[in-house]
PDB file of the backbone (N, CA, C, O) and the ligand in Angstrom, with CONECT records:
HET     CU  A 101       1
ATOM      1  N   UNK A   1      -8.980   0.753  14.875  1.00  0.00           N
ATOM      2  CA  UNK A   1      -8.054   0.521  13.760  1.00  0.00           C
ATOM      3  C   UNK A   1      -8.650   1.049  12.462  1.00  0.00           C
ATOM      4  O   UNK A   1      -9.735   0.713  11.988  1.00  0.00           O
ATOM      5  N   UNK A   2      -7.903   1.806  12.025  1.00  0.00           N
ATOM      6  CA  UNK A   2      -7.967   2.246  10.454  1.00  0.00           C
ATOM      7  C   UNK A   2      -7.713   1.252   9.482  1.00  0.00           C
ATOM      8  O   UNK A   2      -6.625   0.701   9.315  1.00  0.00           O
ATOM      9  N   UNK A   3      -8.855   1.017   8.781  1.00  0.00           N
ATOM     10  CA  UNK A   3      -8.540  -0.330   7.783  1.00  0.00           C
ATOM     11  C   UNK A   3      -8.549   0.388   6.309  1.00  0.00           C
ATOM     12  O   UNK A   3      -9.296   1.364   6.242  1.00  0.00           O
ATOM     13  N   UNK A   4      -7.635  -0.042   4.799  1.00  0.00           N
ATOM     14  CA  UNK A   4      -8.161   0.340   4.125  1.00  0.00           C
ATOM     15  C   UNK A   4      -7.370  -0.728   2.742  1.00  0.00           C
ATOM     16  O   UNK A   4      -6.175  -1.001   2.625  1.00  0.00           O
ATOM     17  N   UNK A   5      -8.356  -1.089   1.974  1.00  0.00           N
ATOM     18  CA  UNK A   5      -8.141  -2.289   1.098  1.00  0.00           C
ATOM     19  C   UNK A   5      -7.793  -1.649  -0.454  1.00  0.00           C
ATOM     20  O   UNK A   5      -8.482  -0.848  -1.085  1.00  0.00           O
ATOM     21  N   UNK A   6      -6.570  -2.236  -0.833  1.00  0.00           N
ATOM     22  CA  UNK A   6      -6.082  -1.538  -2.172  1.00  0.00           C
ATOM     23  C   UNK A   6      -6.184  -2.870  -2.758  1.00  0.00           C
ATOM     24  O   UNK A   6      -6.025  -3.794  -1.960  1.00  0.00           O
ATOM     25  N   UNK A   7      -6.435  -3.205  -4.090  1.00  0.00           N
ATOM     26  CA  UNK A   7      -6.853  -4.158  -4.494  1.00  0.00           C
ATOM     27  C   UNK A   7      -5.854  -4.046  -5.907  1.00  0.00           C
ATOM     28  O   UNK A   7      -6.243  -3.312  -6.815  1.00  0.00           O
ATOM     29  N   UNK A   8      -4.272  -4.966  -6.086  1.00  0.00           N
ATOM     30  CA  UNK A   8      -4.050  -4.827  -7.083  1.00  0.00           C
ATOM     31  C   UNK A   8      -3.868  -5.950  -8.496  1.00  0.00           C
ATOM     32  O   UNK A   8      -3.286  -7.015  -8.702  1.00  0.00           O
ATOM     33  N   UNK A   9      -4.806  -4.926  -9.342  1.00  0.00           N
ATOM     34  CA  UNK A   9      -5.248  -5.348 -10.461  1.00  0.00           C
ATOM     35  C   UNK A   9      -4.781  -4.080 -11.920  1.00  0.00           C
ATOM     36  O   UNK A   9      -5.626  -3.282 -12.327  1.00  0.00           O
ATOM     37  N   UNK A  10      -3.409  -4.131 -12.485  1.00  0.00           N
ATOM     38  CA  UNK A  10      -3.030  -3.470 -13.763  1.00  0.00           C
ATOM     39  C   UNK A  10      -2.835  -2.082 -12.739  1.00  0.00           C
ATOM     40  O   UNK A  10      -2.849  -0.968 -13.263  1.00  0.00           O
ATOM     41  N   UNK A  11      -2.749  -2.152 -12.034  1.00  0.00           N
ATOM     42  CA  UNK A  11      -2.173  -0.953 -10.538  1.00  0.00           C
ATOM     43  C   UNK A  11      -2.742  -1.214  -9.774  1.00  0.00           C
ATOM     44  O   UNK A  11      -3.228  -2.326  -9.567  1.00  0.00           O
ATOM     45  N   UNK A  12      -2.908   0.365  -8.724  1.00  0.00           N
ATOM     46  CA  UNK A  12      -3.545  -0.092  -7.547  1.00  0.00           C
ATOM     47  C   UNK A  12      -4.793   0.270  -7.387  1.00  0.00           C
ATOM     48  O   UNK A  12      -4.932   1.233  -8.141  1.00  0.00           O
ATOM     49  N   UNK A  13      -5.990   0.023  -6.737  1.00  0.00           N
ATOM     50  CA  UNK A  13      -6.895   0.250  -6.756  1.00  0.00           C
ATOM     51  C   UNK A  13      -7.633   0.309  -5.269  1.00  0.00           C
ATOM     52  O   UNK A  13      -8.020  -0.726  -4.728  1.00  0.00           O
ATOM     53  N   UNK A  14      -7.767   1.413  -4.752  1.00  0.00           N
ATOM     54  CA  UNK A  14      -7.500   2.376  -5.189  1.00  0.00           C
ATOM     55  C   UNK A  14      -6.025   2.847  -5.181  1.00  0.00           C
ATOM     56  O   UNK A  14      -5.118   2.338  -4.523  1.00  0.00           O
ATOM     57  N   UNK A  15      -5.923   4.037  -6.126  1.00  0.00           N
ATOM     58  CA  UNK A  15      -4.053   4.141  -6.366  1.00  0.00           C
ATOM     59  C   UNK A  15      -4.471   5.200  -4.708  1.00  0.00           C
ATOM     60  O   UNK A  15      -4.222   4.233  -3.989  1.00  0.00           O
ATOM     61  N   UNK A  16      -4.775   6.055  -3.914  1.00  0.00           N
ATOM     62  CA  UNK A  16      -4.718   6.912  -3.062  1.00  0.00           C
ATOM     63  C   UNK A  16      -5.267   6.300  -1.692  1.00  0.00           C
ATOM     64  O   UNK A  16      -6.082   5.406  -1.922  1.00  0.00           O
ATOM     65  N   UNK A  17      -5.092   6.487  -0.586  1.00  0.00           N
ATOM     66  CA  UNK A  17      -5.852   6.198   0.819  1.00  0.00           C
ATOM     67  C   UNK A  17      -5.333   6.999   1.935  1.00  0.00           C
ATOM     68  O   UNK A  17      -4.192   7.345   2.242  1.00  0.00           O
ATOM     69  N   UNK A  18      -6.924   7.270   2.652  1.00  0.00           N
ATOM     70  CA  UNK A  18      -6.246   8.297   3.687  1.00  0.00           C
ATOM     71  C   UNK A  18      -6.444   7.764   5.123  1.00  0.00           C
ATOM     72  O   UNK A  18      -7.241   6.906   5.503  1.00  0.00           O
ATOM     73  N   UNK A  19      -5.725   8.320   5.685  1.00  0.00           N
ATOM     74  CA  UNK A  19      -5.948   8.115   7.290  1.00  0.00           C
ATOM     75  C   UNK A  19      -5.703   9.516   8.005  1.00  0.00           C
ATOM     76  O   UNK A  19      -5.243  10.534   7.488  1.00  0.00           O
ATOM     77  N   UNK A  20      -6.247   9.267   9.716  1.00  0.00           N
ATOM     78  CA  UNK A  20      -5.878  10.222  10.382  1.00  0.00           C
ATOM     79  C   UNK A  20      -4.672   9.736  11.302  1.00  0.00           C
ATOM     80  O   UNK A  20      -4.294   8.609  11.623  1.00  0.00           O
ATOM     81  N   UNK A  21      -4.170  11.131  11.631  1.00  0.00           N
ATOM     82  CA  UNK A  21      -2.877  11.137  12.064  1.00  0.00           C
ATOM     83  C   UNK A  21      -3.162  10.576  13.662  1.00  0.00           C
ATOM     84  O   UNK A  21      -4.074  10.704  14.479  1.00  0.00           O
ATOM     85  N   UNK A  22      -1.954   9.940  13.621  1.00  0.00           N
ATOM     86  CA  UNK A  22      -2.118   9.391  15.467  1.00  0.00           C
ATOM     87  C   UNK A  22      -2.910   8.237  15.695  1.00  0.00           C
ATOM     88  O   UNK A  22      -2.588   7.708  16.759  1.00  0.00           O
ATOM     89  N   UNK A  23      -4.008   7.524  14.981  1.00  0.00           N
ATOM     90  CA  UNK A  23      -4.517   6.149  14.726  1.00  0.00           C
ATOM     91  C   UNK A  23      -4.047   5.570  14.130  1.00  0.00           C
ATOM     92  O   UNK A  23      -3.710   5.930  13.002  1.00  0.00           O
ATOM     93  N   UNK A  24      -3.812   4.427  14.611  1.00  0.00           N
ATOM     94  CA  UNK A  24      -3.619   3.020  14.353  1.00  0.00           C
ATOM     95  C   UNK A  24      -4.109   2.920  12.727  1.00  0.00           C
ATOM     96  O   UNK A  24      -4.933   3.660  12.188  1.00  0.00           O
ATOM     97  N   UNK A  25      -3.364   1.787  12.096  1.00  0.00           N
ATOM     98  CA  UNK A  25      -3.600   2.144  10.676  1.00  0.00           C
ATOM     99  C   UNK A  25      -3.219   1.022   9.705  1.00  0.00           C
ATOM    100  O   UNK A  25      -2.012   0.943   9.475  1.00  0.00           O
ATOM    101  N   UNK A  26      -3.980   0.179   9.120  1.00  0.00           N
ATOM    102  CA  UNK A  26      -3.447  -0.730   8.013  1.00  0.00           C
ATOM    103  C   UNK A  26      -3.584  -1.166   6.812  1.00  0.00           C
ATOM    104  O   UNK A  26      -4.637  -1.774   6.619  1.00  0.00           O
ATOM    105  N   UNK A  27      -2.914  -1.072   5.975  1.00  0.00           N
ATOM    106  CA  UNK A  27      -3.771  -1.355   4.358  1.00  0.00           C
ATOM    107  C   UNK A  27      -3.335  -2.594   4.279  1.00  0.00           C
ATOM    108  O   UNK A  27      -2.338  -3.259   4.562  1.00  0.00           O
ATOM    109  N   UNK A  28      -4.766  -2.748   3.636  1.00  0.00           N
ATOM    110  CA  UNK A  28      -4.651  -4.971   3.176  1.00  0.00           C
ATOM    111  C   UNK A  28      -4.273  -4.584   1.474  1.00  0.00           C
ATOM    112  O   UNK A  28      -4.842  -3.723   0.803  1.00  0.00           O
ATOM    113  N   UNK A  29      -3.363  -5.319   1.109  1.00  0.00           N
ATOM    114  CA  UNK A  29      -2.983  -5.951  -0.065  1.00  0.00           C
ATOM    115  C   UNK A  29      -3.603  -6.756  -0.631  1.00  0.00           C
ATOM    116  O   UNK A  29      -3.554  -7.921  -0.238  1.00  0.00           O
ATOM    117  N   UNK A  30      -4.507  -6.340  -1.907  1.00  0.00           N
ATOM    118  CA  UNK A  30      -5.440  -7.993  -2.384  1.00  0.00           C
ATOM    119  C   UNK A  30      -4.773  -7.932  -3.725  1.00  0.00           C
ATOM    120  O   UNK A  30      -4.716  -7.110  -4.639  1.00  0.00           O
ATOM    121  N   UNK A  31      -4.182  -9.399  -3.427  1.00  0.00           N
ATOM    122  CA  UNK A  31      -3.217  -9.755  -5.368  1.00  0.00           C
ATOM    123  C   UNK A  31      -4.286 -10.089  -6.030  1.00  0.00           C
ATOM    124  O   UNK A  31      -4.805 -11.159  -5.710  1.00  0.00           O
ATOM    125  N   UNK A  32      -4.896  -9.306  -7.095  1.00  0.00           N
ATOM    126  CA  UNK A  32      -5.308 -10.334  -8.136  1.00  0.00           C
ATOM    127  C   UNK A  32      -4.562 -10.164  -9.618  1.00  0.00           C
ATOM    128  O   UNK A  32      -5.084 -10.396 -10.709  1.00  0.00           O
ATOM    129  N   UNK A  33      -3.618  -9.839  -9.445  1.00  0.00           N
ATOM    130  CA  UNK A  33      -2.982  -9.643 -11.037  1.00  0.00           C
ATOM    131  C   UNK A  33      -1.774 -10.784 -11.069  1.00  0.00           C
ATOM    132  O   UNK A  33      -1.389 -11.327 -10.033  1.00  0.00           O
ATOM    133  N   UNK A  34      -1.393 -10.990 -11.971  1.00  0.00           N
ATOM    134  CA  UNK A  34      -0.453 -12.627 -12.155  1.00  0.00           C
ATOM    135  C   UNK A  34       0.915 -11.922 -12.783  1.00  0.00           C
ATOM    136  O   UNK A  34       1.890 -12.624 -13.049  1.00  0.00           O
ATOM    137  N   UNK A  35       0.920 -10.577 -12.989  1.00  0.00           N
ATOM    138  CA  UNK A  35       2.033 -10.176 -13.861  1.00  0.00           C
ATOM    139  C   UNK A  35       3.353  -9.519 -12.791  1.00  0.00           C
ATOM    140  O   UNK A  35       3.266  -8.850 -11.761  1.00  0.00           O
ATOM    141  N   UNK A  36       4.614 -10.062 -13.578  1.00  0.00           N
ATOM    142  CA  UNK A  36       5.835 -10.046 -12.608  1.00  0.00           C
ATOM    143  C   UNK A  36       6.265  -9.063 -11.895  1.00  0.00           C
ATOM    144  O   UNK A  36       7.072  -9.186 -10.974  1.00  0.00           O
ATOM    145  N   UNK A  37       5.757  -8.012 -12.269  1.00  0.00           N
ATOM    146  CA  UNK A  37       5.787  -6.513 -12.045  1.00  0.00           C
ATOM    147  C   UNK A  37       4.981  -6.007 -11.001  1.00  0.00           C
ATOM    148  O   UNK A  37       5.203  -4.940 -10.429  1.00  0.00           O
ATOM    149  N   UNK A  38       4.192  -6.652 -10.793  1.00  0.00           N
ATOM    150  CA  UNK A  38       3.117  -6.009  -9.663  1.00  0.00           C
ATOM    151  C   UNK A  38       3.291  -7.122  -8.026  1.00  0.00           C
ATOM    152  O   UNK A  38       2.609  -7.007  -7.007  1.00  0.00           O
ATOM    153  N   UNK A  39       4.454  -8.160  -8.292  1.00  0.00           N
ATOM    154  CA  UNK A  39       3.340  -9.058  -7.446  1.00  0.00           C
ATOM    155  C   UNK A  39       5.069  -8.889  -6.065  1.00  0.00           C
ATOM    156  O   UNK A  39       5.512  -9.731  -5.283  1.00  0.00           O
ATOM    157  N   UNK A  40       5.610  -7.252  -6.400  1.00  0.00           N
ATOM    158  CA  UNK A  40       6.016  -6.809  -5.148  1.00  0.00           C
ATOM    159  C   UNK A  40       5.485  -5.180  -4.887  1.00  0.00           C
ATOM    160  O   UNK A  40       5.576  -4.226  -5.660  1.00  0.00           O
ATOM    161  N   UNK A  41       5.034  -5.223  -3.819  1.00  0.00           N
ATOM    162  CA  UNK A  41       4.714  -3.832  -3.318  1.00  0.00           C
ATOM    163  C   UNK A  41       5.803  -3.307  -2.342  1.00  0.00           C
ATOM    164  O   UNK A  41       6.492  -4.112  -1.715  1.00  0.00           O
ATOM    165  N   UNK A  42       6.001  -1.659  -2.176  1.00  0.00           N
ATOM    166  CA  UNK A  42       7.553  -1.599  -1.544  1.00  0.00           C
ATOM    167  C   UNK A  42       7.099   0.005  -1.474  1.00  0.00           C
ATOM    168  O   UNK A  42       6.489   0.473  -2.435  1.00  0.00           O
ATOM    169  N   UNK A  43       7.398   0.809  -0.357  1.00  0.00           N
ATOM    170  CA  UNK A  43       7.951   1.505  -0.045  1.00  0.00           C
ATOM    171  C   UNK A  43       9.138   1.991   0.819  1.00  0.00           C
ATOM    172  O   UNK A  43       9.173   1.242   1.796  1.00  0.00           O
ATOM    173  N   UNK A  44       9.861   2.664   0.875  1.00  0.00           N
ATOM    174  CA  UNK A  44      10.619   3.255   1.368  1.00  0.00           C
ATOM    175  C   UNK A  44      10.111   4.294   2.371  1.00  0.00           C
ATOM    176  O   UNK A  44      10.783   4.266   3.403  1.00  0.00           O
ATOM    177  N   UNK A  45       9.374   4.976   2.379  1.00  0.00           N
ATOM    178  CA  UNK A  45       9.187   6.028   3.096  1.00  0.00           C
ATOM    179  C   UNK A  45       8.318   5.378   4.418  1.00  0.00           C
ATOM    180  O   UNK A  45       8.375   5.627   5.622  1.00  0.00           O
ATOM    181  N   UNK A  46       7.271   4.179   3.414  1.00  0.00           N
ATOM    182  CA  UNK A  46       6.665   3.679   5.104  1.00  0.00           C
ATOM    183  C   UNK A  46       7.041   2.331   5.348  1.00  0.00           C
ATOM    184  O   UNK A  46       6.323   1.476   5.867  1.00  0.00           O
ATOM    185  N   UNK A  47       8.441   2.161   4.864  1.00  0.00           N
ATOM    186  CA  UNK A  47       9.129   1.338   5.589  1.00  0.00           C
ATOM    187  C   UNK A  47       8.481  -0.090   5.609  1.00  0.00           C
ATOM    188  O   UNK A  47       8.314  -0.689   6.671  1.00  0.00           O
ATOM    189  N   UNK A  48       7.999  -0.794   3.968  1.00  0.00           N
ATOM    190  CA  UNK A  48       7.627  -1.727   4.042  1.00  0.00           C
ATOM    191  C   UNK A  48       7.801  -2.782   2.297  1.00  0.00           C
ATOM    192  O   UNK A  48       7.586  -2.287   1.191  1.00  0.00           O
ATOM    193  N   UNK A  49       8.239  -4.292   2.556  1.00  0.00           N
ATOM    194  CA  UNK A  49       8.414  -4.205   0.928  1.00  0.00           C
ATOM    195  C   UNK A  49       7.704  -5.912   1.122  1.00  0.00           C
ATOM    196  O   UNK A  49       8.116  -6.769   1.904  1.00  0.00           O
ATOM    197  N   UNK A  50       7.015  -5.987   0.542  1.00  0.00           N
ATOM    198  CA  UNK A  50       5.902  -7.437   0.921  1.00  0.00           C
ATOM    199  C   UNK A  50       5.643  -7.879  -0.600  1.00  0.00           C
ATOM    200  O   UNK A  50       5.308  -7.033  -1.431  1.00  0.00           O
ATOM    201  N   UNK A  51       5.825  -9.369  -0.974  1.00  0.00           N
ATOM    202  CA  UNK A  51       5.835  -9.684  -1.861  1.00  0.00           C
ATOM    203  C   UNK A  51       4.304 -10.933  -2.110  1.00  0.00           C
ATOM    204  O   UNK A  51       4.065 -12.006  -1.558  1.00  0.00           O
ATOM    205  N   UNK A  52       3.764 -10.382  -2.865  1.00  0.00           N
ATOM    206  CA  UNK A  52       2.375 -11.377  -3.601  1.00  0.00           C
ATOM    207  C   UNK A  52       1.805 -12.074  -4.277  1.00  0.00           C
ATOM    208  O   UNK A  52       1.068 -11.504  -5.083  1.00  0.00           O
ATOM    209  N   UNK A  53       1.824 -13.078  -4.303  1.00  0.00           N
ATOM    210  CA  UNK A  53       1.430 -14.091  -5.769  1.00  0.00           C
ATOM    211  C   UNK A  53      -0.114 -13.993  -5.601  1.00  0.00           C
ATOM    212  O   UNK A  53      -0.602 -13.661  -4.521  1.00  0.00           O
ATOM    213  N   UNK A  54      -0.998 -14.336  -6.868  1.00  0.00           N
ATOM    214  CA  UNK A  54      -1.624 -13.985  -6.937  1.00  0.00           C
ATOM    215  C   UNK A  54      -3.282 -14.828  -5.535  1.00  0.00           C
ATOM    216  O   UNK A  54      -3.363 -15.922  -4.977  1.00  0.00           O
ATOM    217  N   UNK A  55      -4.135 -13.719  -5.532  1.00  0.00           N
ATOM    218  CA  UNK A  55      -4.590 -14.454  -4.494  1.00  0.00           C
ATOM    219  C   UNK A  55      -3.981 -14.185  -3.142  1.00  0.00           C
ATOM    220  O   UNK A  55      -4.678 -14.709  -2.273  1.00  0.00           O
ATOM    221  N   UNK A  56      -3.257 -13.753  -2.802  1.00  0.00           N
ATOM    222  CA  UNK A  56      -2.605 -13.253  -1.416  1.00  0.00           C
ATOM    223  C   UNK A  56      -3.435 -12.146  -1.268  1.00  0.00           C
ATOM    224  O   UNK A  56      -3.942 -11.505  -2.189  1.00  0.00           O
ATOM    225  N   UNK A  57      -3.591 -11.887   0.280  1.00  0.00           N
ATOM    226  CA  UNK A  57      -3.938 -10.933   1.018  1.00  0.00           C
ATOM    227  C   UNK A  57      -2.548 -10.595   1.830  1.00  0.00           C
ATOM    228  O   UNK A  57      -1.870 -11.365   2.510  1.00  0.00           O
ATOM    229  N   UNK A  58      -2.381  -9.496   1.606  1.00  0.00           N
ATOM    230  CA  UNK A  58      -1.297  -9.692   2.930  1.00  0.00           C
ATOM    231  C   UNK A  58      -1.636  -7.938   3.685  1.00  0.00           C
ATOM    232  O   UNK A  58      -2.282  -7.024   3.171  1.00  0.00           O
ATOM    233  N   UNK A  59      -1.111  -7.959   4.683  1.00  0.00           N
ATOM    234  CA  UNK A  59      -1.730  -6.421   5.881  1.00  0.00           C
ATOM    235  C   UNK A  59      -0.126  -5.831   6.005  1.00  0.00           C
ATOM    236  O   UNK A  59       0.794  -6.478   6.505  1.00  0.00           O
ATOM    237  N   UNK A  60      -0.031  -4.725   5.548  1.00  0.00           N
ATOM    238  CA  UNK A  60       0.919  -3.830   6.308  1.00  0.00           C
ATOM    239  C   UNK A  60       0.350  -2.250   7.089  1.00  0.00           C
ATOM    240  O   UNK A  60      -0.369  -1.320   6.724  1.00  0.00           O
ATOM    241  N   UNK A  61       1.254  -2.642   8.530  1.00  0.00           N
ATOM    242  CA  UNK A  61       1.148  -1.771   9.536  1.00  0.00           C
ATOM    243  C   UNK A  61       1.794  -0.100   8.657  1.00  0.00           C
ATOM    244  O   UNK A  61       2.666   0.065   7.805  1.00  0.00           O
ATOM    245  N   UNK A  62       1.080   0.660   9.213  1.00  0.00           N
ATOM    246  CA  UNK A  62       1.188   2.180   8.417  1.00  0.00           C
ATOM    247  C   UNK A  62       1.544   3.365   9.766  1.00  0.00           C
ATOM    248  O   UNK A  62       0.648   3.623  10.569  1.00  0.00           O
ATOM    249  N   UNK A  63       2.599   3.865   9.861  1.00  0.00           N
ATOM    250  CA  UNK A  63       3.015   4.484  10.713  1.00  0.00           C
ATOM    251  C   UNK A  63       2.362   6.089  10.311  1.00  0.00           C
ATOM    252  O   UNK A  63       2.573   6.770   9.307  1.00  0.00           O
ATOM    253  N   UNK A  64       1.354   6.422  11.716  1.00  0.00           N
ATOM    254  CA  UNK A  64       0.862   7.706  10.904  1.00  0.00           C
ATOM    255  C   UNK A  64       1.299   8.524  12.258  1.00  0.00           C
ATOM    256  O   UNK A  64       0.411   9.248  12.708  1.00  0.00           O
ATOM    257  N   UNK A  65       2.239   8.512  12.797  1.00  0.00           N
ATOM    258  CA  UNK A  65       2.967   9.287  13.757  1.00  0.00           C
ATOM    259  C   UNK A  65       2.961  10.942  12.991  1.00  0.00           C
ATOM    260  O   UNK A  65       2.254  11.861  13.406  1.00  0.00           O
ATOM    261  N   UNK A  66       3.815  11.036  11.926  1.00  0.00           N
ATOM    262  CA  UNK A  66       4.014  11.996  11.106  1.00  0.00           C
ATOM    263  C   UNK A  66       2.843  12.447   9.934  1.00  0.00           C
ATOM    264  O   UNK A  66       2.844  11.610   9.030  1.00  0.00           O
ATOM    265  N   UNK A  67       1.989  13.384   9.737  1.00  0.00           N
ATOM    266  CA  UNK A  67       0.675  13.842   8.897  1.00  0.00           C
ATOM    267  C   UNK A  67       1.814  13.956   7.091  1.00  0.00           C
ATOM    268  O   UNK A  67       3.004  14.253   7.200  1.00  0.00           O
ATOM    269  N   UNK A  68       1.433  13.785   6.193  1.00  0.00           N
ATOM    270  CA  UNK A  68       2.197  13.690   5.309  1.00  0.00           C
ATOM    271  C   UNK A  68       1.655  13.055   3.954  1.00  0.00           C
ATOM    272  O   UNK A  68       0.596  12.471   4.185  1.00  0.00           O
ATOM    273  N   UNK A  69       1.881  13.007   3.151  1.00  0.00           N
ATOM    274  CA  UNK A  69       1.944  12.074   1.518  1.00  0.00           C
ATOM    275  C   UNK A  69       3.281  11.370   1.448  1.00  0.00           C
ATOM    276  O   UNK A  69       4.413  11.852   1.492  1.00  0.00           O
ATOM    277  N   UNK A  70       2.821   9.923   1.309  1.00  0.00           N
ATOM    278  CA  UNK A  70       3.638   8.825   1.173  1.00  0.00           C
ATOM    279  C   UNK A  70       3.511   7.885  -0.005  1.00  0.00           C
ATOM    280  O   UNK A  70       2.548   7.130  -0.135  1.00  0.00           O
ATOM    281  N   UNK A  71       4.783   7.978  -1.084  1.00  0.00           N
ATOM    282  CA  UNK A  71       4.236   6.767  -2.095  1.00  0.00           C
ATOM    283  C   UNK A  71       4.554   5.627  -1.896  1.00  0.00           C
ATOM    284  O   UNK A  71       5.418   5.546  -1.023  1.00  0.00           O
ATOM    285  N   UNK A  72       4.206   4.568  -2.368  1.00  0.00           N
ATOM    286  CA  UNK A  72       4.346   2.876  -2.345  1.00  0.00           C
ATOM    287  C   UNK A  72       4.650   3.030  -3.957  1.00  0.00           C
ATOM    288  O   UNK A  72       4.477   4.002  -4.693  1.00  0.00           O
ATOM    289  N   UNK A  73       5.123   1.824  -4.214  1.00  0.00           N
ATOM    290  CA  UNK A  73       5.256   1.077  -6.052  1.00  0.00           C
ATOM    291  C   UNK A  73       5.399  -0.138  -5.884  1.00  0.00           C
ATOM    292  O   UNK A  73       5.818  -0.601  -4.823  1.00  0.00           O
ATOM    293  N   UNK A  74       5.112  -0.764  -6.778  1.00  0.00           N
ATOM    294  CA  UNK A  74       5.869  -1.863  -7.177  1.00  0.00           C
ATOM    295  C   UNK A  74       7.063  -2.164  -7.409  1.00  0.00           C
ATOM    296  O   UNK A  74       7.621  -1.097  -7.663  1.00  0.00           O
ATOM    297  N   UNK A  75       7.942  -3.164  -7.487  1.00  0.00           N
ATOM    298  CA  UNK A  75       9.280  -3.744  -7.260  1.00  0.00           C
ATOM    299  C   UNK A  75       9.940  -2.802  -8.372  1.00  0.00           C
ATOM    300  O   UNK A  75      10.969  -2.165  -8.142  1.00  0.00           O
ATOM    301  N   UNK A  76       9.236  -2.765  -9.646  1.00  0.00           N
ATOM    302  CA  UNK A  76      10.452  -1.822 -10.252  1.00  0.00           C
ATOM    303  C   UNK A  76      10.217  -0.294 -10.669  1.00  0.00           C
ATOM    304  O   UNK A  76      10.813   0.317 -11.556  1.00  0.00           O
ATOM    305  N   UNK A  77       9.201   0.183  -9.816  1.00  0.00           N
ATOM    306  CA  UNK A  77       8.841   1.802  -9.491  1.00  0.00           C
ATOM    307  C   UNK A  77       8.322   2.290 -10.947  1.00  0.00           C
ATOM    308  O   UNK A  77       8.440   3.369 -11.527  1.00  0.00           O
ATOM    309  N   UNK A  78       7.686   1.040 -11.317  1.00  0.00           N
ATOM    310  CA  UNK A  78       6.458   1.588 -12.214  1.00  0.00           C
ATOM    311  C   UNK A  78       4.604   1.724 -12.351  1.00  0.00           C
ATOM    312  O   UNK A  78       3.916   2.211 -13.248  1.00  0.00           O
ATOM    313  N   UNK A  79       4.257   1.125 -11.166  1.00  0.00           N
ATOM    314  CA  UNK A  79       3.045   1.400 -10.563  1.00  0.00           C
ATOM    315  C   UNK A  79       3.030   2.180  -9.181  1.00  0.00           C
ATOM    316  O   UNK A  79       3.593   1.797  -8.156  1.00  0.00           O
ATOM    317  N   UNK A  80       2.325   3.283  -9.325  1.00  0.00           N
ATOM    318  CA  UNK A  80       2.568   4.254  -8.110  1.00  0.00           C
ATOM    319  C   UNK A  80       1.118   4.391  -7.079  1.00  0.00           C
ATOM    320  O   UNK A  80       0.029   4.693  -7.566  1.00  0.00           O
ATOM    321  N   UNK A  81       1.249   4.210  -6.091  1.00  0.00           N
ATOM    322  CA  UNK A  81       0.106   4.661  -5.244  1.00  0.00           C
ATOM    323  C   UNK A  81       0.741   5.794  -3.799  1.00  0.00           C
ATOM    324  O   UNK A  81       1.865   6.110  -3.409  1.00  0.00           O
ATOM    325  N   UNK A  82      -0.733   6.135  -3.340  1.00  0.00           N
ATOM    326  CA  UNK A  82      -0.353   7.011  -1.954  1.00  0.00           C
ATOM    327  C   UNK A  82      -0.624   6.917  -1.013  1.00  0.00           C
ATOM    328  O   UNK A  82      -1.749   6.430  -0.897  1.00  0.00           O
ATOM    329  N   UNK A  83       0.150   7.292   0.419  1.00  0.00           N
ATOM    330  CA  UNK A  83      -0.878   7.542   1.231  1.00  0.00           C
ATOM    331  C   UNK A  83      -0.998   8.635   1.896  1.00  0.00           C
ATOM    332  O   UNK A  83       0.104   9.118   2.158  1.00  0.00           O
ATOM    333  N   UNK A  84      -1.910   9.256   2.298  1.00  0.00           N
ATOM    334  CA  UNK A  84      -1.820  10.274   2.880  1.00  0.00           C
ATOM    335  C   UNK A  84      -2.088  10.025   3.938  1.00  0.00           C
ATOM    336  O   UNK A  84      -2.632   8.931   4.087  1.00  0.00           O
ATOM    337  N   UNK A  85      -1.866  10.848   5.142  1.00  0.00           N
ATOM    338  CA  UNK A  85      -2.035  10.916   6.652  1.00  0.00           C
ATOM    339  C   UNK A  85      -2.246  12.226   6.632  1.00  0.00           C
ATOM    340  O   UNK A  85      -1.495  13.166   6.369  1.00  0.00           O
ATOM    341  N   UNK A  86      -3.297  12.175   6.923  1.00  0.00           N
ATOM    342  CA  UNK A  86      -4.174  13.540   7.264  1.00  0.00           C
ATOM    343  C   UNK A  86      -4.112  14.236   8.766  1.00  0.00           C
ATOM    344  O   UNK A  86      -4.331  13.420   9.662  1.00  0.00           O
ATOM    345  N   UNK A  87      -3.896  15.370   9.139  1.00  0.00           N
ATOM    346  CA  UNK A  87      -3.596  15.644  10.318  1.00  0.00           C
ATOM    347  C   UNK A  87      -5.186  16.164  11.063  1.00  0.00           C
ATOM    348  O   UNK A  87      -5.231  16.506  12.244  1.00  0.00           O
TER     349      UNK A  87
HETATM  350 CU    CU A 101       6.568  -3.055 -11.820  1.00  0.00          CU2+
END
């Protein structure tokens, strides 16, 4: 399993993460920010929208079937991160 920890604090941290294509794959969510804006993470493209108060960990599964750049944001698509799947 591909693990990789974004830690958000005033964005994401890190805002980028990579994986390889065809492994198994998950980024942990660490809340430490308290502000209303950050405490939903959401993409569309990898098909995931998980909500955090502060102090939550939470794990979403990352589909790396397809090699590609994928963004995530926050609930109102003003903090941006990526992911890439590296082939
Ligand atoms: Cu926001």
């Amino acid at each position: 399993m591909q693990t990789a920890t974004i830690i958000i604090k005033n964005g994401y941290q890190p805002t980028e993460v990579h994986f390889q294509a065809q492994q198994p794959a998950q980024i942990i969510f660490q809340q430490e920010d308290s502000s209303p804006c950050l405490n939903e993470v959401q993409s569309t493209a990898l098909q995931f929208k998980v909500q955090l108060a502060v102090g939550d960990t939470k794990t979403v599964t990352i589909d790396t079937s397809q090699p590609g750049e994928y963004e995530f944001a926050c609930g109102m698509n003003m903090f941006h991160g990526k992911v890439v799947i590296d082939s």
